[in-house]
N, C-alpha and C positions, 0 to 999 in steps of 0.2 A: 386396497388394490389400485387405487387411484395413483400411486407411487411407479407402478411398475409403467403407465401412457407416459407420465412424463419424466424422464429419467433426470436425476436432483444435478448431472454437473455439467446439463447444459445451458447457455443463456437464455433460451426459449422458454424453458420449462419453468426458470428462477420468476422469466416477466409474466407469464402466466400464473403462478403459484402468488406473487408480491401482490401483482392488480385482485385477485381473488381475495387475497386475506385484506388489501386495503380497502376495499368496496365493505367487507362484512365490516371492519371494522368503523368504517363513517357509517354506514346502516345500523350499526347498536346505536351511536352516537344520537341519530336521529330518533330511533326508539326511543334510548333517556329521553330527551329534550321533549319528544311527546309526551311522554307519559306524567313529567314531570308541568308541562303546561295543561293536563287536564286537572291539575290541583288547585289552578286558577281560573273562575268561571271570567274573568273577564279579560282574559287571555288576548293582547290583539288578533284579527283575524287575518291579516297579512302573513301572522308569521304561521299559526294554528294549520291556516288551509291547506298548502302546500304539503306541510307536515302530516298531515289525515290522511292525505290522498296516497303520499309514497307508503305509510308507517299501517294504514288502520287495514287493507285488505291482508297485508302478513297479520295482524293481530287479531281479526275475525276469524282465523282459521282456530287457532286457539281457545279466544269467546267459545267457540261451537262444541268443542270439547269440557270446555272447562267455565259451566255456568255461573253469574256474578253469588256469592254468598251472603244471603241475607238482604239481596236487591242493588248492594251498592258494591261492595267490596271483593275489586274483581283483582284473581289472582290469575288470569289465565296468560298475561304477562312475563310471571316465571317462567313457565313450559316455553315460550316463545322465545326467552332468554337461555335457557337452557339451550334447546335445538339451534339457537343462533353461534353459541358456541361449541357446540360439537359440531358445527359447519367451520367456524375458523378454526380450529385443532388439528381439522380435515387439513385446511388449506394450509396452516402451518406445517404439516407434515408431509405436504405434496414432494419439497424437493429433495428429501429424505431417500438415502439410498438404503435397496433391498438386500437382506441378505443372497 
């Protein structure tokens, strides 16, 4: 329903639709990179911190849902991944006209 605000062949709706799918898309990007520098305990923390702060409240939300299995092996990641793209699918199909 988000199709029918912003009508797909105007230029408004394209730079709104474009900056939307390009934000989710550096926001996974940043996910990877977290989740991939928690596989290194000695991760610099210049690069870590910054990275916690934007990535880990989207990923607590998750956590909450979906507790670590077996104490260490947290899959709640997925579902955050998941829900991140059926936000860009969204936003890829903002400028998408209605029948």
């Amino acid at each position: 329903n988000f199709a029918a605000i912003i009508p797909g062949d105007s230029v408004a709706g394209l730079v709104v639709s474009n900056g939307i799918l390009n934000f989710l898309n550096i926001y996974n990007t940043m996910l990877i990179v977290r989740l991939v520098l928690t596989w290194f305990p000695n991760a610099p923390p210049v690069v870590v911190s910054p990275l916690s702060t934007l990535c880990d409240p989207y990923l607590n939300i998750f956590r909450g849902i979906i507790p670590p299995l077996g104490g260490s092996l947290d899959l709640s990641p997925i579902l955050a991944f998941l829900v991140l793209n059926a936000f860009s699918s969204t936003a890829a199909a903002l400028p998408a006209e209605l029948p």
